[in-house]
C-alpha positions as CSV (number, residue, x, y, z in Angstrom):
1,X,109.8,100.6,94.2
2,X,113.1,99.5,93.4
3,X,113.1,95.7,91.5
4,X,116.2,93.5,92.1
5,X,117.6,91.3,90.0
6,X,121.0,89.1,88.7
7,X,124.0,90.9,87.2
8,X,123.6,89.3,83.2
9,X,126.6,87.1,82.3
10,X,128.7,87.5,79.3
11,X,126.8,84.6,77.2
12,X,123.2,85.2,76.4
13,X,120.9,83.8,79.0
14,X,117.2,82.7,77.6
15,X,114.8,83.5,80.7
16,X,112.7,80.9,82.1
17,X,108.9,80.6,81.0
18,X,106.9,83.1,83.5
19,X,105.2,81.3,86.6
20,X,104.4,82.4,89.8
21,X,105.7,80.1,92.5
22,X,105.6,79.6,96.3
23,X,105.3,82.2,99.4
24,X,102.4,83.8,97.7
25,X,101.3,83.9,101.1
26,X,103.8,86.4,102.1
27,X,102.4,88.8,99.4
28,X,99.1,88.1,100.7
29,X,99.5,88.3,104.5
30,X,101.6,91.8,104.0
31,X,99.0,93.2,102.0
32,X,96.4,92.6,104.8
33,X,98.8,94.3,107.2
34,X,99.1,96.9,105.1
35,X,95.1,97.3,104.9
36,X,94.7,97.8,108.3
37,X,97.9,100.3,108.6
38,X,97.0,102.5,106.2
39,X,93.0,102.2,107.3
40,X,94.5,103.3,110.8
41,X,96.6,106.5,109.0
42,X,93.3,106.9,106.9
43,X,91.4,107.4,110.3
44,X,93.9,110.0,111.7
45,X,93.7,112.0,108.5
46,X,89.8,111.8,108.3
47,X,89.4,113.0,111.4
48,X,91.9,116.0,110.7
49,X,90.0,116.8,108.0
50,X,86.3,116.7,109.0
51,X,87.1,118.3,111.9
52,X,89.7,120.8,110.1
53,X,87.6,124.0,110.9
54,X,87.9,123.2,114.7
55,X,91.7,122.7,114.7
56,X,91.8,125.8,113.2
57,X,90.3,128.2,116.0
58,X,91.7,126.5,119.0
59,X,94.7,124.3,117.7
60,X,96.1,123.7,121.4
61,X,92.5,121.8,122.5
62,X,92.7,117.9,122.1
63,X,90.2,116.0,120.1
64,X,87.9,113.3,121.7
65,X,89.3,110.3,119.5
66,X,87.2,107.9,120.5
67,X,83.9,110.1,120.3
68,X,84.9,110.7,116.5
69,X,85.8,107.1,116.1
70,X,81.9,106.9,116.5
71,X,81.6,109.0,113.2
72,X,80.8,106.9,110.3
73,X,82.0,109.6,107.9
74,X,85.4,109.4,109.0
75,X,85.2,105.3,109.1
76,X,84.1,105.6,105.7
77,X,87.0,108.0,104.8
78,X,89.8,106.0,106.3
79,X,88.7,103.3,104.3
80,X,88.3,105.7,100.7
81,X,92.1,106.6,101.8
82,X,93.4,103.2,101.8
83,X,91.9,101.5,98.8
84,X,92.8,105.2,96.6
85,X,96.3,105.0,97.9
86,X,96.5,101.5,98.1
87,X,95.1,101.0,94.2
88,X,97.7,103.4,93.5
89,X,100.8,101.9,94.2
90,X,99.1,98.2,93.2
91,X,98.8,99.9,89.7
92,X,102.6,101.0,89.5
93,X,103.6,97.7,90.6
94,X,101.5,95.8,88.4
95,X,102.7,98.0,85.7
96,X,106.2,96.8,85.8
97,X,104.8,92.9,86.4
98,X,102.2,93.2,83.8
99,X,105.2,94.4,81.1
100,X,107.9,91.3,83.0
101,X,105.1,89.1,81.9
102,X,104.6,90.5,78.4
103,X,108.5,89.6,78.3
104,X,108.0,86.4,80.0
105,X,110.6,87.7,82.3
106,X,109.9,85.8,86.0
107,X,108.7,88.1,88.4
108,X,106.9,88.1,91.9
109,X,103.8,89.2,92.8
110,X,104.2,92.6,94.4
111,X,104.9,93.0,98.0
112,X,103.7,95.6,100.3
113,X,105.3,97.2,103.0
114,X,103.0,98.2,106.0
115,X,104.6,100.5,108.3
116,X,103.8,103.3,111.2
117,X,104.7,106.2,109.5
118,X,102.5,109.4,108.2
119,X,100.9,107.4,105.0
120,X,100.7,104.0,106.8
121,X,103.1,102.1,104.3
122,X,106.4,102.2,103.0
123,X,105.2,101.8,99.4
124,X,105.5,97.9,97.6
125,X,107.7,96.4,94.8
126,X,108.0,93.5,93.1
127,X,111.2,91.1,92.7
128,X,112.3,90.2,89.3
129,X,113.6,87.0,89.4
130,X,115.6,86.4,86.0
131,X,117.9,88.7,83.8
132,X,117.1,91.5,81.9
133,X,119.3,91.1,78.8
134,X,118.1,93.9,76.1
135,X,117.8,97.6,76.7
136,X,114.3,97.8,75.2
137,X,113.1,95.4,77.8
138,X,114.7,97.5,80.6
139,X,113.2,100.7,79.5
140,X,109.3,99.5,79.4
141,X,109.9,97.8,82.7
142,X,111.3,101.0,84.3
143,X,108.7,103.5,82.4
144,X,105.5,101.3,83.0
145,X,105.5,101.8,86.8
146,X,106.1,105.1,87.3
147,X,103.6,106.3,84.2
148,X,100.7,104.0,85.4
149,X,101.1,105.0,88.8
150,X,101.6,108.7,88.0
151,X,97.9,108.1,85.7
152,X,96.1,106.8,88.2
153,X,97.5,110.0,91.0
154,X,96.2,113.0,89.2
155,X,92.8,111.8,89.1
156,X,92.6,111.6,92.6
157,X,94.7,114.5,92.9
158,X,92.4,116.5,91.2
159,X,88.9,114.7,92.9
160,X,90.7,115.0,96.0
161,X,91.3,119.0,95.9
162,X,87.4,119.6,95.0
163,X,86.8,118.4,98.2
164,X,89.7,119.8,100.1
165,X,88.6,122.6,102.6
166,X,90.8,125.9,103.0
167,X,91.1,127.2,106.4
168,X,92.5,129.9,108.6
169,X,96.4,129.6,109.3
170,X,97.2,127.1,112.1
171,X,100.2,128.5,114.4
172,X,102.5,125.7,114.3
173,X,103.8,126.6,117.6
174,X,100.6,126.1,118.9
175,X,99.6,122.6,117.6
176,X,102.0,119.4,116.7
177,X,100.7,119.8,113.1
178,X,102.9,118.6,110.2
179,X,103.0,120.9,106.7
180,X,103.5,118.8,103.4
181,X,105.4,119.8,100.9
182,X,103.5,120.7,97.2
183,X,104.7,119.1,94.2
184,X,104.1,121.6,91.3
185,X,101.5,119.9,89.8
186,X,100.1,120.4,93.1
187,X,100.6,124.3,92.9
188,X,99.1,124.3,89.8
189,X,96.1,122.6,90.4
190,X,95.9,124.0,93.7
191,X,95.9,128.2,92.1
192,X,93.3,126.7,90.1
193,X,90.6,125.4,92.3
194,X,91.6,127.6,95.7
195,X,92.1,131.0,93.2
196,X,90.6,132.6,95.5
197,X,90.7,132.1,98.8
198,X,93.5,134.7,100.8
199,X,97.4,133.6,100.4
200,X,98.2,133.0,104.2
201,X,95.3,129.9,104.2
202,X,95.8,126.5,104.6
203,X,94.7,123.9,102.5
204,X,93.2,120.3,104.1
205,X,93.8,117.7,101.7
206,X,90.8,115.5,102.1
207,X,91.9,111.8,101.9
208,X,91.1,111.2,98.6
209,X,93.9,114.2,97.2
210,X,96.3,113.5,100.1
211,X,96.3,109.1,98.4
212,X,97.0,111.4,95.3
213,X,99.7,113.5,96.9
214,X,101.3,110.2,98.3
215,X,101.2,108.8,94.6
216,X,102.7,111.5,93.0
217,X,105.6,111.5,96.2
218,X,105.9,107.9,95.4
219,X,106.6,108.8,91.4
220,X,109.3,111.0,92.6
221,X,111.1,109.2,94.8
222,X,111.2,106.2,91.9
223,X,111.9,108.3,89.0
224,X,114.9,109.4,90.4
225,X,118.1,108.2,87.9
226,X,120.3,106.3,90.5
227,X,120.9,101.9,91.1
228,X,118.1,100.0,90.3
229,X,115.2,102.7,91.0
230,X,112.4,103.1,87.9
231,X,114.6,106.4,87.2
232,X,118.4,104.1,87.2
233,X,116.4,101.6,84.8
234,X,115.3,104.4,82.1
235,X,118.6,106.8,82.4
236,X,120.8,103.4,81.7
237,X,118.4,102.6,79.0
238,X,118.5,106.2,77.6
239,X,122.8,107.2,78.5
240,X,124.6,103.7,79.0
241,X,127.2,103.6,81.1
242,X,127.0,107.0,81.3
243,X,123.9,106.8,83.5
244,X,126.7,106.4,86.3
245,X,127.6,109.8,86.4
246,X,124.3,111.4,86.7
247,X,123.8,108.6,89.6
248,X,126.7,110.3,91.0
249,X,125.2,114.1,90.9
250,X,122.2,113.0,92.1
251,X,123.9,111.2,95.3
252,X,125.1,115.1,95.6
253,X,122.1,116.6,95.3
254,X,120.6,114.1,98.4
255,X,122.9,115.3,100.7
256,X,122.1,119.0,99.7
257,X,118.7,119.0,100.0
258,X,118.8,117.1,103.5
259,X,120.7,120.0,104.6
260,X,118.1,122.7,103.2
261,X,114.8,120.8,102.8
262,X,114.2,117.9,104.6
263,X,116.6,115.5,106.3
264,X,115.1,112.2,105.1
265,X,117.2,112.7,101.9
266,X,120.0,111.9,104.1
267,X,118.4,108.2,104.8
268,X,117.8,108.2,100.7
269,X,121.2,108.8,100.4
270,X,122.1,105.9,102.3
271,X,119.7,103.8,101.2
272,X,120.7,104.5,97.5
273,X,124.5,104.0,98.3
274,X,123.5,100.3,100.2
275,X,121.4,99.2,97.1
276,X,124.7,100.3,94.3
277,X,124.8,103.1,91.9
278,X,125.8,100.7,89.5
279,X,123.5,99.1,87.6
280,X,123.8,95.7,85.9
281,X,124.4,95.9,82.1
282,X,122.6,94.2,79.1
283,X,123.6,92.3,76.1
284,X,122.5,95.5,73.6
285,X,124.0,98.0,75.4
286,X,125.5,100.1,72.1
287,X,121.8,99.6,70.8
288,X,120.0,102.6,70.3
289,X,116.6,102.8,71.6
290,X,113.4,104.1,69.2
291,X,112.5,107.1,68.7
292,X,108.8,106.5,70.5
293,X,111.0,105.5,73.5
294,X,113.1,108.6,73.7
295,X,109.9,110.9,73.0
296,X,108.4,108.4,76.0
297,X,111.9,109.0,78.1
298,X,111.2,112.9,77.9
299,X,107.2,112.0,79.2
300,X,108.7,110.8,82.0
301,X,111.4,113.5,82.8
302,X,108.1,116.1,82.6
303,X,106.3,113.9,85.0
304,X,109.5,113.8,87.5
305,X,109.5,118.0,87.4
306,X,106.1,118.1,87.9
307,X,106.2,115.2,90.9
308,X,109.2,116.2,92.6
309,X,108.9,117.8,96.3
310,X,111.6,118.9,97.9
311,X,110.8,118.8,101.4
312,X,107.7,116.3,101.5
313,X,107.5,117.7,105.1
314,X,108.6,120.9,106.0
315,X,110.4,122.2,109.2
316,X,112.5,119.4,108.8
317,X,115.9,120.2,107.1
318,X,118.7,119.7,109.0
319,X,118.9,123.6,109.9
320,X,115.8,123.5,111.1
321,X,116.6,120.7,114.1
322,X,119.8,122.5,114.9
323,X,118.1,125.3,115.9
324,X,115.5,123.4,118.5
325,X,118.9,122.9,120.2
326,X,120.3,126.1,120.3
327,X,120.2,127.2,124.3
Protein backbone atom coordinates (compact mmCIF):
# COMPACT_ATOMS: atom_id res chain seq x y z
CA UNK A 1 0.00 0.00 0.00
CA UNK A 2 0.79 3.39 -0.22
CA UNK A 3 4.16 4.43 2.27
CA UNK A 4 4.13 8.05 3.64
CA UNK A 5 6.85 10.02 4.24
CA UNK A 6 8.59 13.80 4.77
CA UNK A 7 8.84 16.23 1.75
CA UNK A 8 13.11 16.21 1.52
CA UNK A 9 14.57 19.71 2.30
CA UNK A 10 16.82 21.61 0.15
CA UNK A 11 20.13 20.49 2.18
CA UNK A 12 21.05 16.86 2.24
CA UNK A 13 19.53 15.10 5.10
CA UNK A 14 21.65 11.78 6.48
CA UNK A 15 18.80 9.28 7.71
CA UNK A 16 18.83 8.07 11.10
CA UNK A 17 20.37 4.46 11.83
CA UNK A 18 17.28 1.88 11.25
CA UNK A 19 15.49 0.76 14.58
CA UNK A 20 12.25 -0.31 15.24
CA UNK A 21 10.55 1.60 18.08
CA UNK A 22 7.35 1.76 20.12
CA UNK A 23 3.54 0.77 19.28
CA UNK A 24 4.71 -2.46 17.89
CA UNK A 25 1.69 -3.53 19.59
CA UNK A 26 -0.52 -1.81 17.28
CA UNK A 27 1.09 -3.86 14.32
CA UNK A 28 0.58 -6.84 16.32
CA UNK A 29 -2.98 -6.42 17.78
CA UNK A 30 -4.20 -5.39 13.93
CA UNK A 31 -2.75 -8.28 12.49
CA UNK A 32 -4.76 -10.57 14.90
CA UNK A 33 -7.89 -8.73 13.89
CA UNK A 34 -7.13 -9.23 10.63
CA UNK A 35 -6.64 -13.13 11.21
CA UNK A 36 -9.89 -13.57 12.42
CA UNK A 37 -11.58 -11.19 9.54
CA UNK A 38 -10.22 -12.73 6.77
CA UNK A 39 -10.70 -16.44 8.56
CA UNK A 40 -14.44 -15.32 8.72
CA UNK A 41 -14.38 -14.19 4.70
CA UNK A 42 -12.30 -17.45 4.20
CA UNK A 43 -15.36 -19.44 5.78
CA UNK A 44 -17.97 -17.68 3.47
CA UNK A 45 -15.90 -18.52 0.47
CA UNK A 46 -15.21 -22.21 1.47
CA UNK A 47 -18.46 -22.88 1.95
CA UNK A 48 -19.38 -21.24 -1.58
CA UNK A 49 -17.09 -23.33 -2.99
CA UNK A 50 -17.52 -26.85 -1.52
CA UNK A 51 -20.89 -26.49 -1.85
CA UNK A 52 -20.59 -24.76 -5.50
CA UNK A 53 -22.43 -27.57 -7.36
CA UNK A 54 -25.59 -27.09 -5.08
CA UNK A 55 -25.80 -23.26 -5.60
CA UNK A 56 -25.77 -24.10 -8.98
CA UNK A 57 -29.15 -26.14 -9.40
CA UNK A 58 -31.22 -24.27 -7.01
CA UNK A 59 -29.48 -20.76 -6.44
CA UNK A 60 -32.73 -19.20 -4.67
CA UNK A 61 -32.53 -22.18 -1.67
CA UNK A 62 -30.56 -20.92 1.47
CA UNK A 63 -27.64 -22.79 2.86
CA UNK A 64 -27.75 -24.28 6.57
CA UNK A 65 -24.64 -22.09 7.77
CA UNK A 66 -24.34 -23.47 10.83
CA UNK A 67 -24.64 -27.28 9.68
CA UNK A 68 -21.63 -26.45 7.27
CA UNK A 69 -19.81 -24.60 9.99
CA UNK A 70 -19.75 -28.31 11.27
CA UNK A 71 -17.56 -29.22 8.10
CA UNK A 72 -14.02 -29.47 8.90
CA UNK A 73 -13.09 -29.10 5.26
CA UNK A 74 -14.35 -25.78 5.06
CA UNK A 75 -12.76 -24.85 8.62
CA UNK A 76 -9.64 -26.02 7.14
CA UNK A 77 -10.20 -23.90 4.04
CA UNK A 78 -10.98 -20.58 5.66
CA UNK A 79 -7.93 -21.00 7.36
CA UNK A 80 -5.66 -22.08 3.84
CA UNK A 81 -7.41 -18.60 2.56
CA UNK A 82 -6.12 -16.38 5.20
CA UNK A 83 -2.58 -17.47 5.76
CA UNK A 84 -2.21 -17.58 1.37
CA UNK A 85 -3.72 -14.19 1.29
CA UNK A 86 -2.44 -13.01 4.32
CA UNK A 87 1.47 -14.28 3.37
CA UNK A 88 0.78 -12.45 0.33
CA UNK A 89 0.40 -9.06 1.23
CA UNK A 90 3.06 -9.64 4.33
CA UNK A 91 5.55 -10.47 1.39
CA UNK A 92 4.79 -7.12 -0.57
CA UNK A 93 5.14 -5.27 2.52
CA UNK A 94 8.12 -6.79 3.81
CA UNK A 95 9.51 -6.21 0.39
CA UNK A 96 9.55 -2.55 0.60
CA UNK A 97 10.83 -2.78 4.53
CA UNK A 98 13.33 -5.41 3.79
CA UNK A 99 14.88 -2.91 0.83
CA UNK A 100 14.18 0.59 3.71
CA UNK A 101 16.43 -1.54 5.81
CA UNK A 102 19.06 -2.48 3.17
CA UNK A 103 19.09 1.56 2.94
CA UNK A 104 19.00 2.03 6.59
CA UNK A 105 16.01 4.18 5.81
CA UNK A 106 13.60 4.04 9.19
CA UNK A 107 10.55 2.26 8.57
CA UNK A 108 7.64 0.58 10.54
CA UNK A 109 6.73 -2.68 10.81
CA UNK A 110 3.80 -3.19 8.39
CA UNK A 111 0.24 -2.61 9.48
CA UNK A 112 -2.80 -4.46 8.52
CA UNK A 113 -6.02 -3.35 7.98
CA UNK A 114 -8.85 -5.81 8.97
CA UNK A 115 -12.08 -4.87 7.51
CA UNK A 116 -15.82 -6.38 6.63
CA UNK A 117 -15.54 -6.27 3.12
CA UNK A 118 -15.48 -9.30 0.37
CA UNK A 119 -11.59 -10.32 1.08
CA UNK A 120 -11.75 -9.55 4.85
CA UNK A 121 -8.99 -6.80 4.85
CA UNK A 122 -8.28 -3.66 3.33
CA UNK A 123 -4.69 -4.74 2.36
CA UNK A 124 -1.51 -3.40 4.94
CA UNK A 125 1.49 -0.89 4.48
CA UNK A 126 4.17 0.20 6.13
CA UNK A 127 5.15 3.89 7.22
CA UNK A 128 8.52 5.16 6.28
CA UNK A 129 9.65 7.33 8.76
CA UNK A 130 12.72 9.37 7.21
CA UNK A 131 13.45 10.92 3.72
CA UNK A 132 14.11 9.31 0.75
CA UNK A 133 16.84 11.54 -0.84
CA UNK A 134 18.19 9.53 -4.13
CA UNK A 135 16.17 8.31 -6.99
CA UNK A 136 17.76 4.87 -6.96
CA UNK A 137 16.59 4.36 -3.48
CA UNK A 138 13.03 5.42 -4.44
CA UNK A 139 12.75 3.02 -7.33
CA UNK A 140 13.87 -0.38 -5.35
CA UNK A 141 11.50 0.66 -2.58
CA UNK A 142 8.62 1.18 -5.00
CA UNK A 143 9.48 -1.98 -7.30
CA UNK A 144 10.27 -4.46 -4.32
CA UNK A 145 6.59 -4.56 -3.12
CA UNK A 146 4.72 -4.87 -5.95
CA UNK A 147 7.32 -7.63 -7.67
CA UNK A 148 7.48 -9.79 -4.45
CA UNK A 149 3.95 -9.69 -3.98
CA UNK A 150 3.11 -10.25 -7.61
CA UNK A 151 5.82 -13.59 -7.13
CA UNK A 152 4.31 -14.97 -4.50
CA UNK A 153 0.30 -14.49 -6.43
CA UNK A 154 0.81 -16.56 -9.44
CA UNK A 155 1.76 -19.51 -7.64
CA UNK A 156 -1.32 -19.65 -5.86
CA UNK A 157 -3.06 -18.40 -8.74
CA UNK A 158 -2.10 -21.22 -10.65
CA UNK A 159 -2.46 -23.99 -7.51
CA UNK A 160 -5.64 -22.32 -6.82
CA UNK A 161 -7.23 -22.81 -10.46
CA UNK A 162 -6.22 -26.79 -10.38
CA UNK A 163 -8.54 -26.99 -7.84
CA UNK A 164 -11.23 -24.53 -8.90
CA UNK A 165 -14.48 -26.34 -10.05
CA UNK A 166 -16.54 -25.18 -13.24
CA UNK A 167 -20.16 -25.22 -12.99
CA UNK A 168 -23.36 -24.55 -14.68
CA UNK A 169 -24.32 -20.69 -15.10
CA UNK A 170 -25.90 -19.28 -11.96
CA UNK A 171 -28.89 -16.70 -12.96
CA UNK A 172 -27.88 -13.74 -11.15
CA UNK A 173 -31.33 -12.71 -10.77
CA UNK A 174 -31.95 -15.64 -8.93
CA UNK A 175 -29.27 -15.60 -6.30
CA UNK A 176 -27.32 -12.50 -4.53
CA UNK A 177 -24.07 -13.85 -6.07
CA UNK A 178 -21.21 -11.39 -6.86
CA UNK A 179 -19.05 -11.97 -10.39
CA UNK A 180 -15.27 -10.99 -10.08
CA UNK A 181 -13.63 -9.50 -12.58
CA UNK A 182 -10.51 -11.55 -14.50
CA UNK A 183 -7.21 -10.01 -14.76
CA UNK A 184 -5.61 -11.32 -17.91
CA UNK A 185 -3.31 -13.38 -16.51
CA UNK A 186 -6.27 -14.82 -15.17
CA UNK A 187 -7.85 -15.37 -18.73
CA UNK A 188 -4.84 -16.94 -19.72
CA UNK A 189 -4.29 -19.27 -17.18
CA UNK A 190 -7.94 -19.84 -16.94
CA UNK A 191 -8.19 -20.96 -21.22
CA UNK A 192 -5.53 -23.15 -20.17
CA UNK A 193 -6.59 -25.31 -17.42
CA UNK A 194 -10.72 -24.92 -18.11
CA UNK A 195 -9.97 -25.38 -22.21
CA UNK A 196 -12.53 -27.32 -22.27
CA UNK A 197 -15.33 -26.97 -20.41
CA UNK A 198 -18.47 -24.97 -22.48
CA UNK A 199 -18.14 -20.92 -22.73
CA UNK A 200 -21.32 -19.97 -20.70
CA UNK A 201 -19.74 -21.95 -17.31
CA UNK A 202 -18.76 -20.48 -14.27
CA UNK A 203 -15.66 -20.80 -12.66
CA UNK A 204 -15.36 -21.29 -8.53
CA UNK A 205 -12.21 -20.01 -7.46
CA UNK A 206 -11.28 -22.29 -4.62
CA UNK A 207 -9.72 -20.18 -1.76
CA UNK A 208 -6.42 -20.83 -2.48
CA UNK A 209 -6.70 -19.00 -6.40
CA UNK A 210 -9.26 -16.45 -5.15
CA UNK A 211 -5.92 -15.32 -2.08
CA UNK A 212 -4.12 -15.33 -5.66
CA UNK A 213 -6.71 -13.23 -7.40
CA UNK A 214 -6.81 -10.77 -4.33
CA UNK A 215 -2.87 -10.58 -4.73
CA UNK A 216 -2.74 -9.83 -8.14
CA UNK A 217 -5.92 -7.04 -7.53
CA UNK A 218 -3.73 -5.75 -4.83
CA UNK A 219 -0.61 -5.38 -7.44
CA UNK A 220 -2.94 -3.37 -9.56
CA UNK A 221 -4.30 -1.16 -7.53
CA UNK A 222 -0.40 -0.28 -6.18
CA UNK A 223 1.22 -0.22 -9.48
CA UNK A 224 -0.82 2.45 -10.52
CA UNK A 225 1.55 5.77 -11.37
CA UNK A 226 -0.25 8.46 -9.19
CA UNK A 227 1.00 10.20 -5.21
CA UNK A 228 2.88 8.05 -3.22
CA UNK A 229 1.41 4.54 -4.55
CA UNK A 230 4.29 1.73 -5.53
CA UNK A 231 3.38 2.90 -9.22
CA UNK A 232 3.89 7.18 -8.25
CA UNK A 233 7.32 5.93 -6.64
CA UNK A 234 8.68 4.07 -9.93
CA UNK A 235 7.06 6.54 -12.68
CA UNK A 236 8.86 9.58 -10.64
CA UNK A 237 11.85 7.51 -10.49
CA UNK A 238 11.69 6.57 -14.21
CA UNK A 239 9.92 10.51 -15.79
CA UNK A 240 10.72 13.18 -12.96
CA UNK A 241 8.60 15.72 -12.59
CA UNK A 242 7.08 14.56 -15.46
CA UNK A 243 5.47 11.66 -13.57
CA UNK A 244 2.83 14.54 -12.72
CA UNK A 245 1.17 14.45 -15.79
CA UNK A 246 0.63 10.87 -16.22
CA UNK A 247 -0.79 11.14 -12.44
CA UNK A 248 -3.08 13.56 -14.00
CA UNK A 249 -4.35 11.00 -16.93
CA UNK A 250 -4.70 8.46 -14.68
CA UNK A 251 -7.04 10.58 -12.20
CA UNK A 252 -9.03 10.68 -15.76
CA UNK A 253 -9.11 7.36 -16.45
CA UNK A 254 -10.63 6.68 -12.58
CA UNK A 255 -13.50 8.60 -13.15
CA UNK A 256 -14.07 6.79 -16.61
CA UNK A 257 -13.90 3.50 -15.61
CA UNK A 258 -16.32 4.18 -12.49
CA UNK A 259 -18.77 5.19 -15.00
CA UNK A 260 -18.35 1.99 -17.31
CA UNK A 261 -16.79 -0.68 -15.00
CA UNK A 262 -17.15 -0.45 -11.51
CA UNK A 263 -17.91 2.54 -9.31
CA UNK A 264 -15.29 2.05 -6.57
CA UNK A 265 -12.87 3.87 -8.98
CA UNK A 266 -14.80 6.78 -7.99
CA UNK A 267 -13.69 6.23 -4.16
CA UNK A 268 -9.96 5.66 -5.74
CA UNK A 269 -10.31 8.79 -7.22
CA UNK A 270 -10.91 10.44 -4.14
CA UNK A 271 -8.75 8.67 -2.20
CA UNK A 272 -5.86 9.43 -4.70
CA UNK A 273 -6.74 13.19 -4.87
CA UNK A 274 -6.78 13.27 -0.54
CA UNK A 275 -3.26 11.57 -0.43
CA UNK A 276 -1.67 14.40 -3.46
CA UNK A 277 -0.68 13.66 -6.95
CA UNK A 278 2.42 15.27 -6.16
CA UNK A 279 5.03 13.47 -4.97
CA UNK A 280 8.00 14.70 -2.93
CA UNK A 281 11.27 15.18 -4.83
CA UNK A 282 14.86 13.82 -4.24
CA UNK A 283 18.24 15.29 -4.16
CA UNK A 284 19.29 13.32 -7.71
CA UNK A 285 16.45 14.09 -9.44
CA UNK A 286 18.44 14.96 -13.09
CA UNK A 287 20.14 11.56 -12.27
CA UNK A 288 19.52 8.94 -14.67
CA UNK A 289 18.70 5.61 -13.41
CA UNK A 290 20.61 2.21 -14.76
CA UNK A 291 19.97 0.49 -17.32
CA UNK A 292 18.96 -2.92 -15.12
CA UNK A 293 16.44 -0.51 -13.52
CA UNK A 294 14.71 0.67 -16.60
CA UNK A 295 14.69 -2.98 -18.15
CA UNK A 296 13.24 -3.75 -14.26
CA UNK A 297 10.74 -0.47 -14.75
CA UNK A 298 9.39 -2.24 -18.02
CA UNK A 299 8.98 -5.84 -15.74
CA UNK A 300 6.81 -3.98 -13.79
CA UNK A 301 4.64 -2.17 -16.45
CA UNK A 302 4.07 -6.06 -17.95
CA UNK A 303 3.06 -7.16 -14.57
CA UNK A 304 0.46 -4.02 -14.21
CA UNK A 305 -1.17 -5.18 -17.94
CA UNK A 306 -1.24 -8.47 -16.90
CA UNK A 307 -2.80 -7.54 -13.10
CA UNK A 308 -5.06 -4.96 -14.04
CA UNK A 309 -9.03 -5.57 -13.70
CA UNK A 310 -11.23 -3.27 -14.66
CA UNK A 311 -14.28 -4.04 -12.86
CA UNK A 312 -12.92 -6.29 -9.82
CA UNK A 313 -16.78 -6.83 -9.46
CA UNK A 314 -19.09 -6.65 -12.10
CA UNK A 315 -22.68 -5.26 -12.23
CA UNK A 316 -21.36 -2.45 -10.52
CA UNK A 317 -20.56 0.54 -12.88
CA UNK A 318 -22.34 3.46 -12.37
CA UNK A 319 -24.81 2.57 -15.40
CA UNK A 320 -25.57 -0.42 -13.94
CA UNK A 321 -27.10 1.22 -10.41
CA UNK A 322 -29.02 3.82 -12.48
CA UNK A 323 -30.86 1.41 -14.02
CA UNK A 324 -32.09 -0.52 -10.56
CA UNK A 325 -33.79 2.91 -10.30
CA UNK A 326 -35.43 3.35 -13.31
CA UNK A 327 -39.43 3.00 -12.49
Amino acid sequence: MEEERQEVPAQIVIPPAFSLKKRVWLNIILFVITVFSTSFVGISLSINFKYSEVLAQSPSSPFDFVEKLRDPQVISLSIIYMVVLLGILLGHELGHFLTCRYYRINATLPYFIPAPTLIGTLGAFIKIKSPITKKQQLFDIGVAGPLTGFILSVPALVYGLSLSKAVPPIPRDEAFVYVFGEPLILKILGAVIFKNIPSDYSIYLHPVGFAGWVGILVTALNLFPVGQLDGGHISYALLGRNSRNLARIFLGVFVVMGIFFWVGWFIWSFLILFLGLKHPRVLDEEVHLSPSRKFIGYVIILIFILSFIPDPIKGLSLFDILKEFRF
